[in-house]
matplotlib code that plots the C-alpha trace (Angstrom):
import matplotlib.pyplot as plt

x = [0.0, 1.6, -0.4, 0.5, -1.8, -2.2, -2.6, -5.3, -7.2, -6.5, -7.7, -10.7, -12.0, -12.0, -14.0, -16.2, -16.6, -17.7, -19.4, -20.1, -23.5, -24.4, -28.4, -28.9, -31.6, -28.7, -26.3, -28.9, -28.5, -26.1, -26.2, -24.5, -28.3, -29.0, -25.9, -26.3, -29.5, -28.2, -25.3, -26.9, -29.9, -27.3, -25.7, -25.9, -28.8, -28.5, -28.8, -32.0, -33.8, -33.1, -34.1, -37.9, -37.2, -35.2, -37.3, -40.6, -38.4, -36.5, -40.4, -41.9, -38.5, -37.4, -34.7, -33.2, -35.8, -38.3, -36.3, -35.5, -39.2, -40.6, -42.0, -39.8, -43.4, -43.4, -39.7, -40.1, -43.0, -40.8, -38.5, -40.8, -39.6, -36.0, -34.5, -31.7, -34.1, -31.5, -30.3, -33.9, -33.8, -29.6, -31.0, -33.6, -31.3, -28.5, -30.8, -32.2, -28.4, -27.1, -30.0, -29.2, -25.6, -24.9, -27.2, -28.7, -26.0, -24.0, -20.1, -17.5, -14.4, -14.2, -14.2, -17.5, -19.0, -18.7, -19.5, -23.2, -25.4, -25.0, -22.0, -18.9, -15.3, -16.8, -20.2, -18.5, -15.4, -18.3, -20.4, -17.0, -15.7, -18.9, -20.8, -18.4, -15.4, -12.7, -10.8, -11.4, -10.8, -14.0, -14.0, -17.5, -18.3, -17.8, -14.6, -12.8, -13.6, -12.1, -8.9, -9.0, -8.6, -6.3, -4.0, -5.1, -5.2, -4.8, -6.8, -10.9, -11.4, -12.7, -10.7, -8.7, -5.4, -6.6, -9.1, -6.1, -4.0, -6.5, -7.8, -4.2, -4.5, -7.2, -5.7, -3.0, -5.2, -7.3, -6.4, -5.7, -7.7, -11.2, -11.7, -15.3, -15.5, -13.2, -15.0, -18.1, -16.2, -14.7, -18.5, -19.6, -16.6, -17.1, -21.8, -21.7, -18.0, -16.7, -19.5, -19.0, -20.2, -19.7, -17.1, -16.7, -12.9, -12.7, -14.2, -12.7, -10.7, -7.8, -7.6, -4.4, -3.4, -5.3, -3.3, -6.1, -6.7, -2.9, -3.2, -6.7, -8.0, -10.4, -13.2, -11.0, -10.9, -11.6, -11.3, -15.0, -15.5, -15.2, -18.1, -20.4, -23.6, -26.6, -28.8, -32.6, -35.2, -39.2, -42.1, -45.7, -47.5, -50.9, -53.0, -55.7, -58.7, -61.7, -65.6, -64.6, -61.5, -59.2, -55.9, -54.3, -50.4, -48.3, -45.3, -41.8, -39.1, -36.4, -33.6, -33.5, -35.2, -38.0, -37.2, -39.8, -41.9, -45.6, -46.0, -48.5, -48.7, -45.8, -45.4, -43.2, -45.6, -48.8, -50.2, -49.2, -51.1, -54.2, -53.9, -54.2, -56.5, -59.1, -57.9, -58.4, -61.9, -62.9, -63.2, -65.0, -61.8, -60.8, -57.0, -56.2, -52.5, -51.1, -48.4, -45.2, -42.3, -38.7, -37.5, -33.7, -31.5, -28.0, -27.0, -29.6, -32.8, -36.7, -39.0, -42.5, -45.8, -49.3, -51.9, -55.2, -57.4, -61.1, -63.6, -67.2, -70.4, -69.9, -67.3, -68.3, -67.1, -64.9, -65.4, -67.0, -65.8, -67.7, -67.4, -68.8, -64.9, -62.9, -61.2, -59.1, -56.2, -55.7, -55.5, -52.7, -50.7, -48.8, -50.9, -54.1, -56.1, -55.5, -57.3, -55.5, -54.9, -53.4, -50.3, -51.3, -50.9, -47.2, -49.0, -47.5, -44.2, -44.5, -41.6, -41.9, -43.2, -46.3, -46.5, -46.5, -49.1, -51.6, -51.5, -52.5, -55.1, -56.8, -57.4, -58.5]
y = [0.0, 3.1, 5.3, 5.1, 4.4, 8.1, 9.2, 6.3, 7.3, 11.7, 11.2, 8.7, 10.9, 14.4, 12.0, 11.4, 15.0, 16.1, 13.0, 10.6, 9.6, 11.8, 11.5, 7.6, 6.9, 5.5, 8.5, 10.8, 10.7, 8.6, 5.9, 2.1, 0.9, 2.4, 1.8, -2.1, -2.3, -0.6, -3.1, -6.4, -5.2, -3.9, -7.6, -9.2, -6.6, -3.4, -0.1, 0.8, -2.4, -1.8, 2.2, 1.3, -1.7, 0.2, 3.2, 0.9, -0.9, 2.0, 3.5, 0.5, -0.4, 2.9, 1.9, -0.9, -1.4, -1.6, -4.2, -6.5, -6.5, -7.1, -10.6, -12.6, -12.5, -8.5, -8.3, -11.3, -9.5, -6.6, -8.3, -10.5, -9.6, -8.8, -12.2, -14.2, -14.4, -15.3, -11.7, -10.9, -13.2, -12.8, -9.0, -9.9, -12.4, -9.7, -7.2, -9.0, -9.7, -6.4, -5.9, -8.7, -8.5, -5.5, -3.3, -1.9, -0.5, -1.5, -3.3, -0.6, -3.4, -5.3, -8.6, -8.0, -6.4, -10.1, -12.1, -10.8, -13.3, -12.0, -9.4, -10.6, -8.5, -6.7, -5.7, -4.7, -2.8, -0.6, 0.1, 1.2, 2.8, 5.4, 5.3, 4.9, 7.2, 3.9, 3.6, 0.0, -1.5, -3.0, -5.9, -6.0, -7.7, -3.7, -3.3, -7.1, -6.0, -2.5, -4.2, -7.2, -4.5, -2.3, -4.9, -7.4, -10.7, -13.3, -15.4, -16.0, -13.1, -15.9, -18.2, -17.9, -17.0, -14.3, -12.6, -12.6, -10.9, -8.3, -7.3, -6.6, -4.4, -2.8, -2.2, -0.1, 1.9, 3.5, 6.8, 7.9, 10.7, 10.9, 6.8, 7.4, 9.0, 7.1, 3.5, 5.4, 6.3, 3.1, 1.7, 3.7, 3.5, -0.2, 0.6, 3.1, 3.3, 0.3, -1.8, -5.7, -4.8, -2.1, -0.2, 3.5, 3.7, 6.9, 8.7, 6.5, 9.0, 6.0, 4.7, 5.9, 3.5, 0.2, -2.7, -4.3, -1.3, -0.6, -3.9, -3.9, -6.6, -4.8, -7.4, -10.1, -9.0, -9.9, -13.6, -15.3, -18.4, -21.7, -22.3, -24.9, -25.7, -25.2, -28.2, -27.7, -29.0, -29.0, -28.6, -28.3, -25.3, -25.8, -23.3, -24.6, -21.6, -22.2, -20.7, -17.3, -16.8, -17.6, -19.2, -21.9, -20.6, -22.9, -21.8, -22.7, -24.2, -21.5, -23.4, -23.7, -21.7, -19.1, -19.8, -18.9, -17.1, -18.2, -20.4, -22.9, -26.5, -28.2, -31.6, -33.6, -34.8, -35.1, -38.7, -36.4, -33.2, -35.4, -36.8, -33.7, -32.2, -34.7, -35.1, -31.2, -30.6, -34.0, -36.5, -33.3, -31.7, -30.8, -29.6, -27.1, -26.8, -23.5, -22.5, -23.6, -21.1, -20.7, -19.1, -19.1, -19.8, -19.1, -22.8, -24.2, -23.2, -24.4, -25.6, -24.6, -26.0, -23.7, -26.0, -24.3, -26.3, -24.0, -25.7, -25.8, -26.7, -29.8, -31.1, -33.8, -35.1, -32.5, -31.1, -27.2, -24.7, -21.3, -20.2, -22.9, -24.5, -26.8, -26.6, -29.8, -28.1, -25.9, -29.4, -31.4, -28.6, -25.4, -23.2, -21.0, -19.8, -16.1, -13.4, -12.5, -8.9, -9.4, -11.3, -8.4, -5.8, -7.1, -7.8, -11.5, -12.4, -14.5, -16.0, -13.6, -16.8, -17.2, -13.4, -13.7, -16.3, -14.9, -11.7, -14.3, -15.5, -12.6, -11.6, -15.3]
z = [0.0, -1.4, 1.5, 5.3, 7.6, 8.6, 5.6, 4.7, 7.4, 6.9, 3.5, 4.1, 7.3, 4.9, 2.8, 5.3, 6.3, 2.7, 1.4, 4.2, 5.5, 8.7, 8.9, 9.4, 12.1, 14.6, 13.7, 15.8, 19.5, 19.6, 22.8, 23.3, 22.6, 19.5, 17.9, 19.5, 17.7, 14.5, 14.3, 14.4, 12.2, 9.5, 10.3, 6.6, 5.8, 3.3, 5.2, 3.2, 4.0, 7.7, 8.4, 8.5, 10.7, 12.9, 13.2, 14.0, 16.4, 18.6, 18.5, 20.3, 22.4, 22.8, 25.8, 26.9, 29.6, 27.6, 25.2, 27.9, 29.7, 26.1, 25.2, 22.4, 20.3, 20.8, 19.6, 16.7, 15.7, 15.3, 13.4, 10.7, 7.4, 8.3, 7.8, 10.1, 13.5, 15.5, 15.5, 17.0, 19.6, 20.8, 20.8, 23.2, 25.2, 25.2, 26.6, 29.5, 30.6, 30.8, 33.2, 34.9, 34.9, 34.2, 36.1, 33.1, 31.8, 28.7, 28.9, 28.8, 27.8, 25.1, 26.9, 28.9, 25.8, 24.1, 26.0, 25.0, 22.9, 18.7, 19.7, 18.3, 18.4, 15.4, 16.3, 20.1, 18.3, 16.9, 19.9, 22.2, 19.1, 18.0, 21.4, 24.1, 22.9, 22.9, 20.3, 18.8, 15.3, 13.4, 10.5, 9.3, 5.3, 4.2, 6.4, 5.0, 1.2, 1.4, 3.3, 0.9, -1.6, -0.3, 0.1, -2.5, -0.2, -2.2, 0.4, 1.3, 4.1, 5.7, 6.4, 10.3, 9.0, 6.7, 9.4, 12.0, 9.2, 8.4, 12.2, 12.5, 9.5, 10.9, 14.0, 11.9, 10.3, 12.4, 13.9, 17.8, 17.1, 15.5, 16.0, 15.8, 12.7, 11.1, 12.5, 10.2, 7.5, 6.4, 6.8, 4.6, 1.8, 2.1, 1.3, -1.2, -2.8, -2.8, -3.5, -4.4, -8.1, -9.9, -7.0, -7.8, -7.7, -9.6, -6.1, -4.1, -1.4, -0.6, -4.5, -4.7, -1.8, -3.2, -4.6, -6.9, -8.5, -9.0, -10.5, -12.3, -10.6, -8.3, -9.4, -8.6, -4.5, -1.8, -2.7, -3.2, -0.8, -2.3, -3.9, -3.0, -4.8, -2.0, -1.1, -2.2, 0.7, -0.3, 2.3, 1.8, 3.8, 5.0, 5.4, 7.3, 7.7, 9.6, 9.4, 10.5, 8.0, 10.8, 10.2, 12.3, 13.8, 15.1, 17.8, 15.8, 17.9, 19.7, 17.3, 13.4, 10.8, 11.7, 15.5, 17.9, 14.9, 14.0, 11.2, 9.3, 9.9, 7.6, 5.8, 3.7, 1.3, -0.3, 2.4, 4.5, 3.9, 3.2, 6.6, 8.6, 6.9, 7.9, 11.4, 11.5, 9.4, 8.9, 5.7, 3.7, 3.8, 0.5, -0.4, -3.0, -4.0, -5.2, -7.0, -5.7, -4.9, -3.8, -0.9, -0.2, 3.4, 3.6, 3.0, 1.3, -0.8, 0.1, -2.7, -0.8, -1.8, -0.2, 0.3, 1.4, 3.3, 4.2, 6.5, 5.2, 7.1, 5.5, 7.9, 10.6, 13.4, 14.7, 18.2, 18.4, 20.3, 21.0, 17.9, 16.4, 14.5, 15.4, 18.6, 18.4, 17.4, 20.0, 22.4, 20.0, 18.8, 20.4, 18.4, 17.9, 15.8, 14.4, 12.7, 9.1, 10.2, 13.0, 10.3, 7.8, 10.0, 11.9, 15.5, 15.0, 14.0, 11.3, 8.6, 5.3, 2.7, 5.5, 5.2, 1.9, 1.9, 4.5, 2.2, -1.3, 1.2, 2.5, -1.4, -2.2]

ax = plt.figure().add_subplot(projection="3d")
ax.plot(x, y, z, "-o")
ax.set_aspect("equal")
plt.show()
């Protein structure tokens, strides 16, 4: 790198001052919470797709109080739409421990910071660096593809040996003075400079200093992870509606996909949709498939199959409960019955293919 590190981080921090983003949602009044929240919602997630779920979110959980006295359904419910749960939950989790723990009151070390659920040296590098005035280096996806740049590592940013090389590089690089700033600044080079496609190099403020472009290979960097072809999985989705348009919600486990969300009643085939349909509504039961879709995991993709499934007066031999449908789910499953708005309308946390679904169904 033809640049030192003071003048990497001079250059990129008068950048920052004329072009950098100042007016984010987390940028204002800026506390160890909000930042907390902003860093693990921006986890894996594009700034734009996180502003509306971050401004709905500090609105209802406006302190950490009120985060860790929440339900998981309130926060989940919160979260419905935003992808990688576990973030929502570790959020919740980490909450209710700095209560406990810490009497309310966030980790000032580095060590005490991580050892919060979801907050790893990154994610607590940031929070000490913008909100608690100590100086820490960060290595988020936008920090290791701006390094693995700079320096054109000829290695996956992945792998151990090439994330120890480049937190030392980060360490280098960022200044005594102005930490928080800069911790912002190299952020925001990494969002809207340089991008994974199409990286603006011409306006880049440390291009002068990066080794792929020295040797036009900037689309070459950072190295791409092995590639490995993803698994596909197929499940059929019942949606099982009673008389009054209701739709039967099932609890998910804490653990695996859509943990501790609301979802339909799943199955692996066709017997077996056929089967709990009449154990539910009875032998009238009749099962209309809709079009199949695709939704895509991190490590594998999900071949879904809707299958509506609408009582009718028709149906025998099913207990009644008060409001005159079947009540014999609510005594085999860890479920209930719910209205369509209350999913339309974000009041239950619910995976975004059953969102998806519920809103096909309410214009059925």
């Amino acid at each position: 790198m033809s640049l030192s590190s003071e003048q990497f981080s001079t250059h990129l921090l008068q950048w920052f001052d004329q072009h950098g983003r100042h007016d984010l949602p987390w940028q204002q009044e800026i506390s160890p919470y909000r930042v907390w929240v902003s860093e693990i919602m921006l986890q894996q997630t594009q700034v734009t797709t996180v502003i509306p779920y971050y401004q709905k979110f500090m609105t209802t959980f406006s302190t950490l109080e009120a985060l860790a006295q929440a339900s998981q359904e309130q926060v989940l419910a919160h979260w419905a739409g935003l992808g990688y749960y576990a973030r929502g939950r570790n959020l919740h989790k980490a909450a209710q421990q700095i209560v406990k723990d810490f009497g309310g009151q966030f980790p000032t070390s580095l060590a005490a910071m991580m050892t919060l659920p979801g907050v790893g040296r990154s994610t607590a590098g940031a929070i000490l660096s913008i909100a608690c005035g100590e100086r820490q280096p960060i290595l988020d996806g936008n920090v290791k593809r701006v390094l693995g740049r700079v320096y054109a590592l000829e290695q996956w940013p992945g792998e151990k040996a090439a994330e120890n090389w480049l937190w030392q590089r980060a360490e280098e690089l960022t200044p005594v003075q102005r930490f928080a700033d800069y911790t912002q600044a190299i952020m925001d080079l990494g969002a809207t400079l340089c991008t994974r496609s199409k990286p603006q190099c011409h306006r880049c403020p440390v291009a002068t200093g990066c080794s792929a472009l020295a040797q036009n290979r900037v689309a070459d960097f950072p190295f791409k992870k092995p590639t490995q072809v993803k698994p596909e999985k197929s499940v059929y989705l019942m949606l099982l509606q009673n008389q009054q348009g209701q739709l039967w919600l099932e609890r998910r486990p804490s653990k695996g996909i859509w943990g501790g969300l609301w979802s339909v009643p799943e199955c692996m085939d066709w017997q077996a949709c056929t089967e709990l349909a009449q154990s539910r509504f009875g032998k009238a039961s009749s099962l209309l498939k809709w079009e199949p879709f695709r939704h895509t995991f991190s490590h594998y993709h999900l071949q879904i199959t809707p299958v509506l499934v609408q009582q009718s007066s028709a149906n025998e031999g099913i207990s009644e409960g008060e409001g005159g449908y079947a009540t014999e789910l609510a005594l085999t499953s860890n479920g209930n019955w719910m209205d369509l708005t209350a999913v339309i309308n974000g009041q239950i946390g619910v995976p975004a293919p059953v969102q998806k679904l519920v809103s096909q169904l309410q214009d059925y």
